[in-house]
C-alpha angles and dihedrals in degrees: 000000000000113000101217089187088056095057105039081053100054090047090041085048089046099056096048088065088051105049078044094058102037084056097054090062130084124263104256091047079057096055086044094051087050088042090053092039088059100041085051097050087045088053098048091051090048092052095047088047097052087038096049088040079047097047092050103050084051097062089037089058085040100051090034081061100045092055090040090055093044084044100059090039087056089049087044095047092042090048091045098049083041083055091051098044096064089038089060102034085040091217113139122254115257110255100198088064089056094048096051092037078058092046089044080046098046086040097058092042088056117089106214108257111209129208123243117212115250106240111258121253112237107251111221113210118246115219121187123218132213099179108065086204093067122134119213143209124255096204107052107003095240121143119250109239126219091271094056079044094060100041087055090057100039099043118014096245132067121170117218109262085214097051115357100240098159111229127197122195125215121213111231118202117218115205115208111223 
């Protein structure tokens, strides 16, 4: 029979040493010792995570291993009664099976490929003129319209309605010989 009494005692006894004993130091042997004690308890959580994670990946591999041996000995033993099946009854094996089982096969080999899009060309506006005359933008392509034309004139300076590129006009003087 277990004497509860005994045992609190000897771990109440235990700890008074301690605590004894961790007052009798100096201070900066007390903030060591708590230091120590930490790092201690952090080390020994890190070491039964790593060796339970451990411990787990090792029966999942097991049992993964175990069902992919019994596995291929059901496919062996399958292919093998299916071989003497058509041995004994003397019938010939079908050939269209085999030849999906190879493109399953070949299927599940193949990695998908994907396609990748081919990067759209800019398309330029075309823009038809009836006036020969018609001035056009160099940004964009689109045709200047009466107004732009105006303002040309008028001011010196017209933006494209279809961009906004800003144009300035120069007058050039022409001298008659």
């Amino acid at each position: 029979m277990v004497e509860w009494d005994y045992i609190r005692d000897q771990i109440l006894l235990g700890l008074e040493e301690f605590m004894n004993w961790f007052l009798t130091i100096p201070m900066y042997g007390q903030i060591l010792v708590i230091i120590g004690i930490v790092a201690s308890l952090i080390l020994a959580v890190v070491i039964v995570y790593y060796v339970l994670k451990g411990v787990a990946y090792l029966i999942y591999y097991i049992l993964k291993g175990v069902y992919l041996f019994l596995k291929g000995i059901g496919i062996g033993l399958y292919k093998l009664a299916e071989a003497l099946y058509y041995a004994i009854s003397g019938k010939p094996r079908p050939v269209k099976e085999e030849k999906e089982q190879e493109k399953q096969e070949v299927q599940r080999v193949q990695t998908p490929v994907q396609k990748v899009p081919e990067p759209m060309k800019p398309v330029q506006p075309v823009f038809h003129s009836i006036n020969p005359n018609a001035a056009y933008c160099s940004e964009c392509g689109g045709e200047f319209t009466s107004k732009m034309h105006e303002q040309l004139a008028e001011r010196g300076v017209a933006f494209c309605v279809h961009c906004g590129k800003g144009y300035k006009s120069k007058l050039i003087e022409v001298e008659n010989y």
